[in-house]
C-alpha positions as CSV (number, residue, x, y, z in Angstrom):
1,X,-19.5,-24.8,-5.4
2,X,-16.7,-23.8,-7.9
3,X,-16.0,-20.8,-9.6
4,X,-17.6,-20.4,-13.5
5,X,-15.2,-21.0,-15.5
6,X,-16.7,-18.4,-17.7
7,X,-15.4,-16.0,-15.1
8,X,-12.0,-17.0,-14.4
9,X,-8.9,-14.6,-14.9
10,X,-6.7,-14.6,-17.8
11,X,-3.2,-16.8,-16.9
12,X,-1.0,-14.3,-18.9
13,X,1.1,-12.2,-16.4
14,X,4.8,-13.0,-17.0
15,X,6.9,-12.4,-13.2
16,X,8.5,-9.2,-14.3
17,X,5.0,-7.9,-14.7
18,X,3.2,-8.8,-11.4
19,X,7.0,-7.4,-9.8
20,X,6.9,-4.4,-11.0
21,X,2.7,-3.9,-10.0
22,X,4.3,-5.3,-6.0
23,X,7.0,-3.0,-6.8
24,X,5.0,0.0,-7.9
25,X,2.3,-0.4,-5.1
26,X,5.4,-0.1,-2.6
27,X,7.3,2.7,-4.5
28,X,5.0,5.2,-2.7
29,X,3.6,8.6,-3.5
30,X,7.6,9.3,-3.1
31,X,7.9,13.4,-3.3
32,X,4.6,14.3,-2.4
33,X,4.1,12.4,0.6
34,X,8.4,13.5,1.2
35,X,7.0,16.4,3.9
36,X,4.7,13.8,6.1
37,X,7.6,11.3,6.1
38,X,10.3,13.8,7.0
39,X,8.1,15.7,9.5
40,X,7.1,12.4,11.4
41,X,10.6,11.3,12.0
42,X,13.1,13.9,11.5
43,X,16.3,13.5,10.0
44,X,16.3,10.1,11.2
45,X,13.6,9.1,8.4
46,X,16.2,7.0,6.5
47,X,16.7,5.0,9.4
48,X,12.6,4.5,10.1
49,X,12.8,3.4,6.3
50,X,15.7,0.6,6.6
51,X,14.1,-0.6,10.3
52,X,10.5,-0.9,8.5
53,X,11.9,-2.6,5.9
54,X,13.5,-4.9,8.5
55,X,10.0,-4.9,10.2
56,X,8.4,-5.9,7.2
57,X,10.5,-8.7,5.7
58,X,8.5,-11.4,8.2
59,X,5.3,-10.6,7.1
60,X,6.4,-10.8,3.5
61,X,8.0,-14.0,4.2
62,X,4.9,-15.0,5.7
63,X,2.4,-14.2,2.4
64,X,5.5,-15.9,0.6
65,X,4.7,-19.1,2.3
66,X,0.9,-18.3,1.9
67,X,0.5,-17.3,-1.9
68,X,2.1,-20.6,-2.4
69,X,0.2,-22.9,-0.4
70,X,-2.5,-21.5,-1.1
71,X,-2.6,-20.0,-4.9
72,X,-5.9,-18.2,-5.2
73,X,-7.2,-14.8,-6.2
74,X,-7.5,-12.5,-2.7
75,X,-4.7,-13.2,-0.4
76,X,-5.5,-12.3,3.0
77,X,-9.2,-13.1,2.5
78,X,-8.2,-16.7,1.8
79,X,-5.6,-17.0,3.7
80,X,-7.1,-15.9,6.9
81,X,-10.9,-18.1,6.0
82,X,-8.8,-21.4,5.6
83,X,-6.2,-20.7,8.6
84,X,-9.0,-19.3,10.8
85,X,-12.3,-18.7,10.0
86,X,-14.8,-17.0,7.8
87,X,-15.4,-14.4,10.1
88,X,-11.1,-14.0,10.3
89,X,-11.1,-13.8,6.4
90,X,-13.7,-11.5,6.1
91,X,-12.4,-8.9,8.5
92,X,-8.9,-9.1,7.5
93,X,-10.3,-8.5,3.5
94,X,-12.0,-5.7,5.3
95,X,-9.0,-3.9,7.0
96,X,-6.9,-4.3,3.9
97,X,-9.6,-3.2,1.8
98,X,-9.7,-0.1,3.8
99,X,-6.1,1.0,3.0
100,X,-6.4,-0.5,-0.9
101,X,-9.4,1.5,-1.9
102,X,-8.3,5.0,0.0
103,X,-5.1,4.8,-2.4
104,X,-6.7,5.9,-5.6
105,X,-8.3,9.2,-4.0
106,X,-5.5,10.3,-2.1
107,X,-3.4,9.6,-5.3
108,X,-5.4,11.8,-7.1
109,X,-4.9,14.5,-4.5
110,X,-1.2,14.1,-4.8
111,X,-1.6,14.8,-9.0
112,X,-4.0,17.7,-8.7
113,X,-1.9,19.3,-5.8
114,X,1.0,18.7,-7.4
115,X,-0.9,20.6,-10.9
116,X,-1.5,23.3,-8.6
117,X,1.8,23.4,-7.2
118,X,3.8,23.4,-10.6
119,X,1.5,25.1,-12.8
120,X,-0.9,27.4,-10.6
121,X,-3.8,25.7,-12.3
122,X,-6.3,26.8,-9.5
123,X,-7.5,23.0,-9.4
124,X,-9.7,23.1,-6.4
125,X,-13.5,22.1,-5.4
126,X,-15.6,21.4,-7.9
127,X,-12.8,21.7,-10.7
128,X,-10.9,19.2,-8.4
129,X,-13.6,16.1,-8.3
130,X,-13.7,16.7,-12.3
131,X,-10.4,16.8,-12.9
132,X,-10.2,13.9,-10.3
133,X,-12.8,11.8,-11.7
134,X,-11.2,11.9,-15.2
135,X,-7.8,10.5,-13.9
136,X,-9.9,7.5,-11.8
137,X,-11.4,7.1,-15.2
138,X,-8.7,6.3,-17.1
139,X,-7.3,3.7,-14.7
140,X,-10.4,2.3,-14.5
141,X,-10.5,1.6,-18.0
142,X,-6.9,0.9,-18.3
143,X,-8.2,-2.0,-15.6
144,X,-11.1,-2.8,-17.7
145,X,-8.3,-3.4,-20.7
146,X,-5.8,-6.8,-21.1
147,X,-3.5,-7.2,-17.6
148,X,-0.5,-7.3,-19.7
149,X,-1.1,-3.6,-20.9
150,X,-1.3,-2.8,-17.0
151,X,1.7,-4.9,-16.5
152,X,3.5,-2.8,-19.1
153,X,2.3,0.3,-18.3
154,X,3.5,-0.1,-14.7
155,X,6.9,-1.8,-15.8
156,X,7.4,1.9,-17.4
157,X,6.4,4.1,-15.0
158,X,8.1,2.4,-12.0
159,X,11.5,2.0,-13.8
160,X,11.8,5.7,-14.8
161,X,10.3,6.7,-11.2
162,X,13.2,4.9,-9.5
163,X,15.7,6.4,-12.3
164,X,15.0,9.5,-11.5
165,X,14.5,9.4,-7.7
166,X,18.7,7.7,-8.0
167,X,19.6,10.8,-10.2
168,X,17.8,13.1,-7.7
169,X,19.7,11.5,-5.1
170,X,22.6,11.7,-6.5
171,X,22.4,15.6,-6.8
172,X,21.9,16.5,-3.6
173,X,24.4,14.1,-2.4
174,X,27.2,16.1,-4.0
175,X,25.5,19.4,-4.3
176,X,27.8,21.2,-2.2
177,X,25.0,22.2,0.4
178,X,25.0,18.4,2.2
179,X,26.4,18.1,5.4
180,X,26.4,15.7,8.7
181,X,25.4,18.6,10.5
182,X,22.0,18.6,8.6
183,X,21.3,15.1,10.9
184,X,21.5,17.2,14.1
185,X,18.5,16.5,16.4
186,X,18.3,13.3,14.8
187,X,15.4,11.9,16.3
188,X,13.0,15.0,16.0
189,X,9.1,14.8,15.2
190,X,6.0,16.7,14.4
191,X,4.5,14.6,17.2
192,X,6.8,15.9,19.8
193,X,3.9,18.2,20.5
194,X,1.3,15.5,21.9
195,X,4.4,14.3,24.8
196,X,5.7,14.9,27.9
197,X,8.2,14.1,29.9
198,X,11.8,12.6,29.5
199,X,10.4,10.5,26.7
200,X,8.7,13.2,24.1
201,X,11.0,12.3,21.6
202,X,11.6,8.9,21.9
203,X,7.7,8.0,21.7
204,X,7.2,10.4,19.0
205,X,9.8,9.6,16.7
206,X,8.6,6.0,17.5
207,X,5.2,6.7,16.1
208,X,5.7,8.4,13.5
209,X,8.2,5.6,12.6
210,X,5.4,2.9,12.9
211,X,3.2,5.0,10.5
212,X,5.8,4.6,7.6
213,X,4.6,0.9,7.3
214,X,2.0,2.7,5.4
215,X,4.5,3.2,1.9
216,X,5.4,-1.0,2.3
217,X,1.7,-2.4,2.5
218,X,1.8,-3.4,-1.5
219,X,3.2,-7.1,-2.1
220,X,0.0,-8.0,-0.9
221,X,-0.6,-7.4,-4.7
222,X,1.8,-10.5,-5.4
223,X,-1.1,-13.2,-3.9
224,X,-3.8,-11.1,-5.5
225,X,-2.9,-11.5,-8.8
226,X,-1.9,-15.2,-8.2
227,X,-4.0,-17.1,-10.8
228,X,-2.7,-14.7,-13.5
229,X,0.6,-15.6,-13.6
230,X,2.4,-17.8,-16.2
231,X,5.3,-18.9,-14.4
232,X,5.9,-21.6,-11.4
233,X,4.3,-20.9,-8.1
234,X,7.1,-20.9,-5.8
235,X,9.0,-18.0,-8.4
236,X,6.2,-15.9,-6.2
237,X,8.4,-15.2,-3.2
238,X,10.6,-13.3,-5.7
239,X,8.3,-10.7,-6.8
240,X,7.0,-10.7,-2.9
241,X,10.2,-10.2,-0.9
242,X,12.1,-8.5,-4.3
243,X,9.3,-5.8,-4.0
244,X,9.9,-5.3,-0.5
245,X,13.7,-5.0,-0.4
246,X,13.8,-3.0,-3.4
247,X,11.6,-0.2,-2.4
248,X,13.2,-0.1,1.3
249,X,16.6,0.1,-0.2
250,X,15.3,2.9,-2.3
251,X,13.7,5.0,0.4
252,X,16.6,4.5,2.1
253,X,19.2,6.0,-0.2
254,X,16.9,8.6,-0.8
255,X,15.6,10.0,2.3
256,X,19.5,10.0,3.9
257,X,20.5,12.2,0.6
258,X,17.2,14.4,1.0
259,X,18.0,14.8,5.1
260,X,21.1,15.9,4.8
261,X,20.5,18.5,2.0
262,X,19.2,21.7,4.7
263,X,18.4,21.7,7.9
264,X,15.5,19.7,9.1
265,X,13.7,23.1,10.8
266,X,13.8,25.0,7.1
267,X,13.5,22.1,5.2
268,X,10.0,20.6,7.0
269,X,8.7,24.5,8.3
270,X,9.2,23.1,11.7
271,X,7.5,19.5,10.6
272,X,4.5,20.7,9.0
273,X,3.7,17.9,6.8
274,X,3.1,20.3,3.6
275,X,4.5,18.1,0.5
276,X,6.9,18.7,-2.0
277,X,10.0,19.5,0.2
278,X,12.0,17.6,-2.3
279,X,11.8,20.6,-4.8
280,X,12.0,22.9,-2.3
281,X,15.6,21.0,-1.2
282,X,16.4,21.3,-5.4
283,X,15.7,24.9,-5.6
284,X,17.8,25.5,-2.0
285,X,21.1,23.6,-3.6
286,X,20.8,24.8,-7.1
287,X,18.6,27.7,-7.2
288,X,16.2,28.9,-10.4
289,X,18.9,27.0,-12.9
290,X,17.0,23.3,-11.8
291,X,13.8,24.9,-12.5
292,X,13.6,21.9,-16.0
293,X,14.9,19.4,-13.4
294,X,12.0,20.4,-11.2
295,X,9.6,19.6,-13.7
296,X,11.1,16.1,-14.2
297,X,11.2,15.3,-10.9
298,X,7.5,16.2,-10.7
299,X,6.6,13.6,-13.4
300,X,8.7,10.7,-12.6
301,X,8.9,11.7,-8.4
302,X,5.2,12.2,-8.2
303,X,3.1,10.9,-11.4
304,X,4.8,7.8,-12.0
305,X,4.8,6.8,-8.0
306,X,1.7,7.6,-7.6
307,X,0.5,6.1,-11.2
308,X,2.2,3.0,-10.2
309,X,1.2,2.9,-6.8
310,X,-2.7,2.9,-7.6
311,X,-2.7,1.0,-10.6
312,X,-1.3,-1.6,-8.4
313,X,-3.5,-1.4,-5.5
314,X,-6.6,-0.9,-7.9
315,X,-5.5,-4.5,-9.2
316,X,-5.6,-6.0,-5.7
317,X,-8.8,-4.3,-4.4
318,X,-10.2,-5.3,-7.4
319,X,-9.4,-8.7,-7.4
320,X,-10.1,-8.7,-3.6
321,X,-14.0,-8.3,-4.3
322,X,-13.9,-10.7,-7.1
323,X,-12.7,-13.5,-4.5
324,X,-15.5,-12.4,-2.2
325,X,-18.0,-12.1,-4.6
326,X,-17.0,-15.5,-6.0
327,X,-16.4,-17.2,-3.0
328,X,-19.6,-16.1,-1.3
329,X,-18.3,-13.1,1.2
330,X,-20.4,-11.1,-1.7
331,X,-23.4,-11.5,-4.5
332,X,-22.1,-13.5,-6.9
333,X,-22.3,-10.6,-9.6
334,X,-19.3,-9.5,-8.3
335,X,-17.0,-12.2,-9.9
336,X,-18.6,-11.6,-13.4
337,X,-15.7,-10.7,-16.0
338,X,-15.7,-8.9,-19.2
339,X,-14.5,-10.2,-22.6
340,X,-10.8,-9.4,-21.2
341,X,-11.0,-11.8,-18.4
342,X,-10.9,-8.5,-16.1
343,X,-13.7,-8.7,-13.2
344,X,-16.6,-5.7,-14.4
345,X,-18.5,-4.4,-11.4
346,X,-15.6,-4.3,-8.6
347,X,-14.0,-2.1,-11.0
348,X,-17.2,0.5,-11.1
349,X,-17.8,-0.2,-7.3
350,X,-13.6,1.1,-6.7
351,X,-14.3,3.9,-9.5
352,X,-17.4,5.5,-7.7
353,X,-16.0,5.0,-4.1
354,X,-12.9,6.9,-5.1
355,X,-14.9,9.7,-6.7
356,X,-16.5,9.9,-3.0
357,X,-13.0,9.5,-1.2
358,X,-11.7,12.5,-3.1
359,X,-14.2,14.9,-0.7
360,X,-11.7,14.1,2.2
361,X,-9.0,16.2,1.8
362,X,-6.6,15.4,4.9
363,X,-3.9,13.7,3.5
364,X,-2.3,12.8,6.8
365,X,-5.8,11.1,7.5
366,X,-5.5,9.0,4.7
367,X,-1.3,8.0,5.6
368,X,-2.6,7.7,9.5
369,X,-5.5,5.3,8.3
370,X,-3.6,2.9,6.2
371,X,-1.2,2.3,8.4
372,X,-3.2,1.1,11.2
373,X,-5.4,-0.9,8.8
374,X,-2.6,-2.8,7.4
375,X,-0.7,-3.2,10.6
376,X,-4.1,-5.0,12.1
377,X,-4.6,-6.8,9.3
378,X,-1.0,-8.4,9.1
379,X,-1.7,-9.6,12.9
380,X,-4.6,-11.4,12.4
381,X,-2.3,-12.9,9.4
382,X,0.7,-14.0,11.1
383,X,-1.7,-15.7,13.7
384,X,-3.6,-17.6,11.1
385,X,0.2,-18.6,9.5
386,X,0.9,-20.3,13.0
387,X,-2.9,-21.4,13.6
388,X,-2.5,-23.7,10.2
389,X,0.7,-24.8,10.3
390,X,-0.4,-26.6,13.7
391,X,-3.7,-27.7,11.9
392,X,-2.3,-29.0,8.6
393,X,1.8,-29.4,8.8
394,X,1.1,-32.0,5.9
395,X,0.3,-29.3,3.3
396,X,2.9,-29.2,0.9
397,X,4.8,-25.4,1.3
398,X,6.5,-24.8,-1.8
399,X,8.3,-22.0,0.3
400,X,8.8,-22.3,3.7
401,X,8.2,-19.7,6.3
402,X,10.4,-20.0,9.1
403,X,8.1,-20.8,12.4
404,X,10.4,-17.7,14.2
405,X,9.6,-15.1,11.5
406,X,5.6,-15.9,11.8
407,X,6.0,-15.0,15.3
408,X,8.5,-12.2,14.6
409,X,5.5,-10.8,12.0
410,X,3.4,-11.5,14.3
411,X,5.0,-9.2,17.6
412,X,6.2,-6.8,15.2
413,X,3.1,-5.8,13.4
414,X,1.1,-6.0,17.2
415,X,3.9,-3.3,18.4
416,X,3.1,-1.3,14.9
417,X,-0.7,-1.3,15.4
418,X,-0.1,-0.1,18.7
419,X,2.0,3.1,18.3
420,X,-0.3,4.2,15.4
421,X,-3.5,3.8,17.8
422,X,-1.2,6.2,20.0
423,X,-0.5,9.0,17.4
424,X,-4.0,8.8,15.4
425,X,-5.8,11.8,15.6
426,X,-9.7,11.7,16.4
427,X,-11.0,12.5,12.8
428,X,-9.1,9.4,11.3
429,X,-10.7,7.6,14.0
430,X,-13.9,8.7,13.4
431,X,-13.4,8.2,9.7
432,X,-12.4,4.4,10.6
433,X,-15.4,3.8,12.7
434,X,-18.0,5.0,9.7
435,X,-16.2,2.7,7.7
436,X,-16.3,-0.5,9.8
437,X,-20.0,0.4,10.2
438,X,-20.4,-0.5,6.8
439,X,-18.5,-3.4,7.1
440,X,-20.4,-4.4,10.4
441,X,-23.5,-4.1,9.1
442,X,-22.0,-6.1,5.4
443,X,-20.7,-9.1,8.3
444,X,-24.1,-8.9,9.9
445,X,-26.2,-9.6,6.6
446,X,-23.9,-12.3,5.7
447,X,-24.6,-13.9,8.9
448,X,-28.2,-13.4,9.1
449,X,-29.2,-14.3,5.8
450,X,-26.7,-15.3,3.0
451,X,-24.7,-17.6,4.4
452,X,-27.4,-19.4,6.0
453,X,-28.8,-20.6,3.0
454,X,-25.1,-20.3,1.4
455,X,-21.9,-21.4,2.4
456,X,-18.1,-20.1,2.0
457,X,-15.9,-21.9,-0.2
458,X,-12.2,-22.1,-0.7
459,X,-9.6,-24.1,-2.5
460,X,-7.3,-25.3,-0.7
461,X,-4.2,-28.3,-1.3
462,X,-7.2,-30.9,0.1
463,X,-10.0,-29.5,-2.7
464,X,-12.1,-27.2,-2.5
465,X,-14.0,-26.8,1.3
466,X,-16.6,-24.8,2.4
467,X,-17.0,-23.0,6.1
């Protein structure tokens, strides 16, 4: 019933390293998802940033409780089996899954509109899935290759990705162009559109706030990488809720600078989501003269967030179909590793299904889609927090999750997944339904066949159980 030793993950990742790949999962696709966050909520988008960051911190103090009671490789997917049920695991590991794996693709989109964008390359099509593929490549292998070269890597990328988001700040903050008035209609939204009534803008800007949990989904990566760390269990809460506060603190600063740089109208076209309004803002304060600065920004404001941001979610769906391979929620092959303790064929099956993903080209599909994912998938979580702490208060907790913030996660994220049912357009939703179709017909196999002849198994602070 227990894993292969053979196959087990290599204990090497020191705490900086699995904080900066939380870190870097969080610090989103920063200026090249700028127009979809600015257009959903208006000048107000700073303040959506510090409330979802507020929103966020019980469900992060939740999977702080959980990645410590429970320390094994696949987070919600264990979490959810043990507090629950199979069935609870395997359709939370589903949801989640479905906002990991459509990261690398949509990051990949960000890099090769973003080579169009600076350099007129003409990257589009066929060109694009080449290009495209090659990048997915490379993280692939750099997967394939020793964690602590990941962890490096990442450690790198997000510290000068935040350095120069600060600096970027910074400039527009005392450019001469910002100004209060800049924050008039404060609570304006693309979604405005969809309303009527009294309440248009209330409801809008309310949606398109509950979409922005889509750049926080990320310290989810903190339990995935659990049995790879080398330092005391309960240090995990500081790379989960230091991930979270950081990024949101971040966003913050950043979006209030950007806001107040031009008028919202000029500065969104009237909301339409098109990215890269940060350079636009750059070249508004400072004209041609930023042009280098420009450059930068587009390697540290768009590379290096998205690098990080995949790399880190790459990690996590990878080691999210080792659990379920080992664990039985998959064919065992699944939880094979190479000579560098790094699981082999979830990294070709994330490779290939993000050279497929890079076909659908609506960005604002992609941001819709992981939101509501993740918001579902944190409410089936919060229930199973206050399902198990009724079946097993014994368990030892090396950190305690207060029983008022699981039911805080657990209202707050219900309210989240609600609004983004309300503002998600009808080719994300059929988009969602194709893909849990697959995973119905995955659940229906399982049932059926494997695990009649095959349980389940988890550890858990009693030994390892099977369901």
């Amino acid at each position: 019933m227990g894993e292969k030793k053979t196959n087990a993950l290599s204990k090497s990742m020191k705490l900086i390293y699995v904080y900066a790949m939380a870190t870097g999962a969080i610090f989103t696709f920063m200026c090249y998802w700028d127009g979809i966050f600015m257009s959903y909520t208006g000048p107000g988008t700073f303040l959506a940033f510090a409330l979802m960051t507020l929103a966020v911190l019980p469900t992060a103090f939740v999977y702080a409780e959980f990645s410590t009671m429970l320390p094994s490789t696949g987070s919600c997917l264990v979490f959810n089996t043990v507090g629950i049920n199979k069935h609870a695991g395997f359709w939370s590991a589903w949801l989640i899954m479905c906002a990991w794996i459509a990261v690398p693709a949509a990051g990949v989109l960000g890099i090769i509109e973003w080579l169009n964008h600076q350099f007129g390359l003409g990257l589009t099509g066929g060109k694009a899935v080449i290009v495209g593929s090659l990048v997915l490549c490379f993280w692939c292998v750099l997967s394939l290759y020793k964690n602590v070269v990941a962890g490096k890597v990442q450690s790198f990328m997000l510290m000068a990705g935040i350095a120069g988001i600060l600096i970027c700040s910074l400039l527009f903050l005392f450019s001469g162009h910002w100004s209060i008035a800049n924050f008039a209609d404060f609570f304006t939204s693309s979604n405005e559109k969809q309303w009527g009534g009294n309440f248009a803008t209330g409801i809008a800007w309310v949606v398109g706030c509950s979409f922005m949990i889509t750049p926080y989904f990320g310290f989810e990566t903190v339990p995935a990488m659990v049995e790879e760390g080398d330092f005391p269990i309960k240090n995990q809460k500081k790379a989960i809720l230091g991930s979270v506060i950081t990024c949101g603190a971040i966003y913050t600063i950043f979006y209030f600078c950007l806001a107040g740089a031009m008028p919202w109208a000029e500065l969104t076209n009237g909301g339409d989501c098109h990215p890269f309004i940060t350079f636009e803002a750059l070249q508004y304060c400072f004209g041609d003269k930023i042009a280098w600065f420009v450059l930068i920004m587009g390697i540290v404001g768009v590379v290096f967030p998205i690098g990080t941001s995949v790399l880190g979610f790459w990690y996590s769906g990878v080691r999210m179909i080792y659990a379920m391979g080992r664990q039985n929620f998959l064919p065992k092959q699944f939880s094979y590793t190479n000579k560098y303790n790094q699981p082999t064929l979830p990294n070709i099956l994330i490779l290939v299904v993000s050279i497929g993903f890079i076909a659908m080209q609506s960005i604002t599909a992609f941001f819709d889609l992981m939101a509501f994912a993740c918001a579902l998938c944190y409410v089936i979580t919060s229930i199973s927090s206050l399902v198990l702490l009724k079946k097993h208060p014994e368990w030892e907790r090396p950190y305690k999750c207060a029983t008022g913030l699981k039911i805080a996660s657990l209202i707050i994220m219900a309210i989240i997944a609600f609004f983004c049912t309300i503002g998600i357009g009808k080719a994300t939703w059929l988009g969602f339904a194709g893909y849990m179709g697959v995973g119905l017909i995955l659940w229906l196999y399982m049932i059926l066949i494997k695990w009649k002849h095959e349980k389940v198994w988890m550890k858990t602070p009693d030994g390892d159980k099977e369901y």
